[in-house]
N, C-alpha and C positions, 0 to 999 in steps of 0.2 A: 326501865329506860325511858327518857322523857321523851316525846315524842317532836320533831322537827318540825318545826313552824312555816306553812306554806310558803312563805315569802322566800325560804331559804328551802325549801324542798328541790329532791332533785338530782340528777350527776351534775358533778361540776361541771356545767356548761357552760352558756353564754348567760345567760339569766344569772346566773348564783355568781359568775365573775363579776357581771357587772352592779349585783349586790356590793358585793366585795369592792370596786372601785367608789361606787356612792359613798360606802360607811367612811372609807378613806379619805375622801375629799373632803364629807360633812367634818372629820378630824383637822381638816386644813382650815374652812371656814372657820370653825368653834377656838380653834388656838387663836387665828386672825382678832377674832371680835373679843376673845378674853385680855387680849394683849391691849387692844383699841381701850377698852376701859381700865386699864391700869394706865395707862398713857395719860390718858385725858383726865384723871382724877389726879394725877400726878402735875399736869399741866396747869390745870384750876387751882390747885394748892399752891402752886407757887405763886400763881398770878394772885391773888387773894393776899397769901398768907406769907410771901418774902421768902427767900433762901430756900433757893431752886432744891441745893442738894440734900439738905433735912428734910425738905419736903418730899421729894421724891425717893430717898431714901427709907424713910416711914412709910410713904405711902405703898413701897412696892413690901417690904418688911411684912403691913399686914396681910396684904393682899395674898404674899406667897403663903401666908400660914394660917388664912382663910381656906386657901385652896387644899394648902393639907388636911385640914378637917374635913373638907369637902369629900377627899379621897378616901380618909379613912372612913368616915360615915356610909360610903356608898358602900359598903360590905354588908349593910343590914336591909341592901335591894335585891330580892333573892327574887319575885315572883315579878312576870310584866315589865319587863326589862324596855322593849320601848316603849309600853306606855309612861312609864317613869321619862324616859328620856326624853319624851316628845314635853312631859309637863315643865322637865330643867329646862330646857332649852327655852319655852315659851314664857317662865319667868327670869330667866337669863336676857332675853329679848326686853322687854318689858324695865328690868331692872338695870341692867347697864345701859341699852337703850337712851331709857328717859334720864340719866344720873347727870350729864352735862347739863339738861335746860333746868333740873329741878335743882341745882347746887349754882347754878347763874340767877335761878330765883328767889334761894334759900339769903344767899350772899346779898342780895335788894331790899329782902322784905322781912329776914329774920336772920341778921347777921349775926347775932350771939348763938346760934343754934349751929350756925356753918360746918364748923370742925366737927360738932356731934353727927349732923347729917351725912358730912364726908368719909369719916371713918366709918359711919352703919353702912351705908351705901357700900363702900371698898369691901368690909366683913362679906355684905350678904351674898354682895357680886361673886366675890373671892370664894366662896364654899359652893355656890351655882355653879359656879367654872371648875372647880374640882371632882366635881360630880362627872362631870361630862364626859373626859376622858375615860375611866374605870367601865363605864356602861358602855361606850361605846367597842371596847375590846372585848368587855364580856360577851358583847353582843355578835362581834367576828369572829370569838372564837367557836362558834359552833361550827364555822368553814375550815377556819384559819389555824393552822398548825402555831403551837405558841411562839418558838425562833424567827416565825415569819411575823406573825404578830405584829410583835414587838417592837423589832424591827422598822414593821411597814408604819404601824400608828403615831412612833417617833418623829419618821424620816417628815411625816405629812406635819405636823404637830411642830417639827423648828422651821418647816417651809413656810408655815403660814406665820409662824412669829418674825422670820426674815420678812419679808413682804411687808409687813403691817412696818416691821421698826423702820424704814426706808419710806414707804410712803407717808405714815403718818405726818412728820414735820417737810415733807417736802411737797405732799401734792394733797392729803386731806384735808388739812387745818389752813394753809392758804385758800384753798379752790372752797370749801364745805366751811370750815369754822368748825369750831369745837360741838357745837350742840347739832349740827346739820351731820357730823360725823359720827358721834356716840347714835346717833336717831339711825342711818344708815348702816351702819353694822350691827343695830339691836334688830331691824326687817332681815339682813341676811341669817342671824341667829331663830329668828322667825322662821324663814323661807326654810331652814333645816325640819324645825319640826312639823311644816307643810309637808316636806318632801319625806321624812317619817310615817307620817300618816297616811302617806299614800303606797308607800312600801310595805307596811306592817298592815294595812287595812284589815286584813284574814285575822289577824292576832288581837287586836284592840277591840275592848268587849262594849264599851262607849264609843263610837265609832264617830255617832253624830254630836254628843258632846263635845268631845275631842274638834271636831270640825270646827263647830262656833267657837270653841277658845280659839282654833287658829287664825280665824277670819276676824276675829273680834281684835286679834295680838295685832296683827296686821294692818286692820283698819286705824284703829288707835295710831300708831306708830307711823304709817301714812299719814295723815292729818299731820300732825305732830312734824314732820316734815316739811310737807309743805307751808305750814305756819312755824319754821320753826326762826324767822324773822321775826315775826310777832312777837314771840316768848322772847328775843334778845333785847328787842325795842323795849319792854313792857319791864324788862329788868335792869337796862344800862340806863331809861331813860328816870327811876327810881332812884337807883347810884349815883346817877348825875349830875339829877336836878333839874340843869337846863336843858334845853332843847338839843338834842342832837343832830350834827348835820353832815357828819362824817364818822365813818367806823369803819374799821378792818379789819381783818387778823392777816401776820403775815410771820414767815414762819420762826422770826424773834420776839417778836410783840402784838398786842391786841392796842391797834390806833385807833382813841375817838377825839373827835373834837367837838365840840359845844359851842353854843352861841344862847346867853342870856344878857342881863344887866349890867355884867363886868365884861360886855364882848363875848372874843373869842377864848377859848382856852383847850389845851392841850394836854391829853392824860393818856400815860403810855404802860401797859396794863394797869389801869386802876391811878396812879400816882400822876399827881400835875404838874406839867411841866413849865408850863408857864400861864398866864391870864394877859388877857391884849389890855386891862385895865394898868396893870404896875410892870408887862414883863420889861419896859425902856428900864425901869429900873436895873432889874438884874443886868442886862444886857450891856448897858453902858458903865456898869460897878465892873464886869467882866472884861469886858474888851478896853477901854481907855486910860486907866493905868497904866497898863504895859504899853499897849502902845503909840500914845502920847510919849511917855520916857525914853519909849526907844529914839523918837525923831526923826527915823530916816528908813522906816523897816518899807522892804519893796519885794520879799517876798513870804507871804504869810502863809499858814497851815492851820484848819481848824477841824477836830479832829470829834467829831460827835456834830452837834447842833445843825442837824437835816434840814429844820426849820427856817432856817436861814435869816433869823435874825441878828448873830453873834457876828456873819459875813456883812449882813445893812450894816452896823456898827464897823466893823473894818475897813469898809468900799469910802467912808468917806473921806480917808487921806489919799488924796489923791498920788503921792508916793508910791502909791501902792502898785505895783506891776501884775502880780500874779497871784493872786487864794487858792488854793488847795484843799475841801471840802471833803472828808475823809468819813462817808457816813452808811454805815453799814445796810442798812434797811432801804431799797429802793424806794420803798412805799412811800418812805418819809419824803425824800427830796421831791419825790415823782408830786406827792399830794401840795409840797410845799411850793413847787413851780406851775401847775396848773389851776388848783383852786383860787377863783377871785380874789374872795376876800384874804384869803391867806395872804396871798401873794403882795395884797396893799400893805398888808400890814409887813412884810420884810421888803416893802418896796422893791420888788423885783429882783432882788438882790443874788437868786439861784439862775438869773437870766444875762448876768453882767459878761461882759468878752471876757474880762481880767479872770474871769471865776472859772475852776474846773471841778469837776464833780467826781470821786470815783467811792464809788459804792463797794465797800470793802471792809474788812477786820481791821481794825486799827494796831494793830499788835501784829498780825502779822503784814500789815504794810509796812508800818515803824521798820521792822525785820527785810525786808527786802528793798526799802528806799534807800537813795547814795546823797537825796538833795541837803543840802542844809538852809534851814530859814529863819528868819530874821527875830520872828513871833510865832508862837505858836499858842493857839487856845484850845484848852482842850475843852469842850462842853458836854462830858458823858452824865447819864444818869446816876442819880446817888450808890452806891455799891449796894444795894441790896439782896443779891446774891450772887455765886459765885464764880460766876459768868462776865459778870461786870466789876467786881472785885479785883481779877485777874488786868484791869485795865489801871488800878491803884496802888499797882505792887510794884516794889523796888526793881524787880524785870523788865515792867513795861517802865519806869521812869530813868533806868539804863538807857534805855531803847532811844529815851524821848532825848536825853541829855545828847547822845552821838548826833542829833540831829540839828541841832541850836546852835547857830551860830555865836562866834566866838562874844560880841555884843549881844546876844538876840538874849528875847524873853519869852517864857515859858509862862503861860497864869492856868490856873488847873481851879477849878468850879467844884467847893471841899464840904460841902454840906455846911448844918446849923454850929458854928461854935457856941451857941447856947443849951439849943438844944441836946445835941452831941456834941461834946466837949472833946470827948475822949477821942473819938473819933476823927474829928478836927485836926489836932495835934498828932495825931497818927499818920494823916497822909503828909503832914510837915515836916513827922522824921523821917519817913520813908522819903521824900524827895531829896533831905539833907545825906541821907544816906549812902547815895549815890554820885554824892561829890556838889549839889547846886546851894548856893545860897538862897537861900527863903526870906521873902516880903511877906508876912500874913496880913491879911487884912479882911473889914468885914463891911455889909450893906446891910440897909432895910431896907425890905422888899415886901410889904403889906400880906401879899397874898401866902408866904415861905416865912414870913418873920424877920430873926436874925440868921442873914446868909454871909456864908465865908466862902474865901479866896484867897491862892497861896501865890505869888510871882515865882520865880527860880528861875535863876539865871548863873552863870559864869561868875560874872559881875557884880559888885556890892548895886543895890537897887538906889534911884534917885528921884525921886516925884519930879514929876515933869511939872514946867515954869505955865503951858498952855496947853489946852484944851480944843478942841473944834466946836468950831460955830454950830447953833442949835442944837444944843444938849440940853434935853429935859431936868436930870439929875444931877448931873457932877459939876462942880464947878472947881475951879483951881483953891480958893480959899478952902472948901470944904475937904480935899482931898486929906489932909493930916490928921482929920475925926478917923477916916477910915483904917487907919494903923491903927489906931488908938486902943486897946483893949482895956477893957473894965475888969474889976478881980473876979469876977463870975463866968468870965469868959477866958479867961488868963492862961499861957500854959501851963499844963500841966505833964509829968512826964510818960510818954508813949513808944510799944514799941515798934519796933520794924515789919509792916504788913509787907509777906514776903512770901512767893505763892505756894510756896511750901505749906504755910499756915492759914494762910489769908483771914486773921486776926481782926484785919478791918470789919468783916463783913457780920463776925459775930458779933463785936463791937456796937459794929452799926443798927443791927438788930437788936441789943437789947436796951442802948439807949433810946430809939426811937420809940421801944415797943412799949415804953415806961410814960410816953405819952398817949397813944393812942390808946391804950388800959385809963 
């Protein structure tokens, strides 16, 4: 009979319960910080690599089947049971830990390698964290009746995965950021095999070995913390190019903006939004069409564009009563109404009486608003996954139609008809879909190329006779190029992105993906 390990020696008293409570807890930690890195490697591949839901779906896929190898492997740990645990956990620390700043580094400095490093990373994480669990009940069970167990390692083990899925997008990844957060839960996975080695001491035959791994796992991983700015600066400012002068993460999007040679510019995970060099371009291709033609619009609605340059472009018919700024991310308007230079560049335009702000889902505001308006623009990001896709579908263009006045115009910002072709003509049948007459039309926009835009309205569309004074871009003669379609851009037949399918979004991905290859 094997003999009971001092640490566990004993009648079940106070000592061997509160054994028993530690092992339990350290299972609430370890699920917390396993879950932490399947989040975050999850979150990185989307931001990176497009289509949240393939991405996230793979990445949990291997993760789970990491961790099954993990479990089954841990059956060939028969001897030194926390010593094994203490060494998981402090390369579990270390591995998931550092996986967010080294995959924000890999993505800067060896982007063709990303997906290989992503998936080793997820693999190695994923069989670490499989391990964990198995040991740590073989290890209660020398107390622990097996029913109780079970049971108890469970109960602690979906505690800690609740906790983590609740905090993560609401309070770690805004407050911490992604790399401040994988660093912070790879020290608590740390702090467990700290707190191992102090429990087990009597059992562990390296006693002081053990010790310098922990303090070495620790110190690392501190540093690493508190510099874990550094590593963001030193990888965004890489990806960028120019100088960065603003970055966020907030818990839809990672906000930087730039300032070099072309200005200012705007990239909301990763993808540019606009450049202070050409963005009057898009801005004025977007906004003036409609509503020019309309002539008389007095109450408008713009439903994305935080930035608030698509509302300067609106504000200056003076017609205009009341804008309606429908933009989900506080971050954005917030950044877009206090920073300087921002603010010059939308002339103040998030500051106007006429303008109201309400930070919210546009889909389900669409959903619970009674107004109807005169214009509405929409200015969301291109559908690149399926979050934003859901804003392209013949549900949310339902939504938008019940709200458009019986005159009013609708113009929706449709990505490259050159580039994406297919794509293009797909948010044109999906709007036609829904009962609106379609305008397509397209701009050039030096820093986006060839960019499209679709009007829908009630209404057969009319190009307006005038224009507002001081426009960069548009001018009334020029307006009839911008119908115009060349056979390379032509349509083509598409079907109904409809969120059932959300066809767009695949769409969108493999035609773009055919350039960036």
């Amino acid at each position: 009979m094997a003999a009971v390990p001092e640490a566990l020696a004993g009648p079940a008293g106070a000592a061997p319960r509160a054994v028993e409570l530690a092992l339990l807890s350290s299972v609430f930690v370890v699920a917390a910080c396993g879950l932490v890195y399947e989040l975050a490697a999850g979150a990185l591949a989307s931001y990176v690599l497009g289509d949240s839901v393939l991405q996230f779906s793979t990445i949990i896929g291997s993760y789970l089947f990491a961790m099954g190898v993990g479990s089954w492997a841990s059956r060939f740990f028969e001897r030194q049971l926390p010593a094994h645990f203490l060494r998981i956990e402090l390369m579990v620390a270390l591995a998931g830990g550092l996986m967010p700043a080294l995959l924000f580094l890999a993505n800067a400095y060896l982007a063709g390698a990303f997906q290989l490093l992503l998936y080793g990373l997820v693999l190695v994480v994923g069989v670490l964290v499989g391990l964990e669990i198995p040991l740590v009940m073989r290890i209660l069970k020398r107390r622990v009746a097996l029913r109780d167990l079970v049971s108890q390692v469970l109960t602690f083990d979906y505690l800690g995965a609740l906790a983590v899925s609740v905090a993560f997008p609401l309070v770690l990844v805004p407050q911490l950021g992604l790399i401040r957060t994988g660093l912070l839960f790879g020290l608590m996975n740390a702090g467990v095999a700290l707190w191992a080695l102090w429990l087990f001491r009597h059992e562990l035959r390296r006693l002081r070995a053990h010790a310098v791994a922990c303090a070495a796992t620790l110190g690392l991983l501190a540093a690493a913390f508190a510099g874990a700015e550094r590593v963001t600066t030193l990888a965004e400012d890489r990806f960028y190019q120019d100088r960065i002068v603003f970055a966020a993460t907030s818990p839809w999007q990672r906000i930087v903006v730039t300032h070099g040679r072309s200005g200012h510019r705007l990239f909301l995970n990763g993808n540019l939004q606009f450049s202070e060099r050409d963005e009057y371009r898009y801005h004025e291709a977007l906004v003036h069409p409609a509503m020019a033609a309309h002539g008389a619009a007095r109450k408008v609605a713009i439903l994305g564009g935080g930035d608030g340059m698509a509302a300067r472009e609106v504000l200056r018919y003076p017609g205009v009563q009341s804008v309606t700024l429908v933009e989900l991310d506080p971050n954005m308007t917030r950044l877009f109404s206090t920073h300087e230079a921002l603010v010059r560049l939308n002339a103040s335009a998030l500051a106007s009486p006429r303008l109201k702000i309400v930070n919210a889902d546009a889909f389900k505001w669409l959903e619970q608003s009674e107004e109807l308006f005169d214009v509405v623009v929409v200015d969301f990001p291109d559908p690149t996954n399926f979050s934003i896709g859901k804003l392209y579908t013949n549900s949310f263009y339902a939504l938008l139609e019940q709200r458009l006045a019986a005159s009013g115009y609708a113009v929706i910002q449709t990505t490259s008809p050159l580039v994406a072709r297919q794509s293009f003509w797909t948010v044109v049948a999906t709007l036609e879909s829904v009962g609106l007459q379609t305008a397509p039309y397209h701009a050039n926009v030096p820093s986006f190329g060839e960019w499209g835009f679709v009007i829908a309205s009630h209404r057969p569309y009319r190009q307006p006779e005038a224009l507002p004074q001081g426009l960069r871009f548009l001018s009334v003669p020029s307006l009839p190029a911008l119908f115009d379609f060349p056979p390379d851009m032509a349509r083509v037949p598409a079907q109904v992105n409809r969120l059932s399918n959300q066809i767009l979004v695949t769409t969108y991905e493999r035609e773009w993906g055919k350039v960036v290859q």
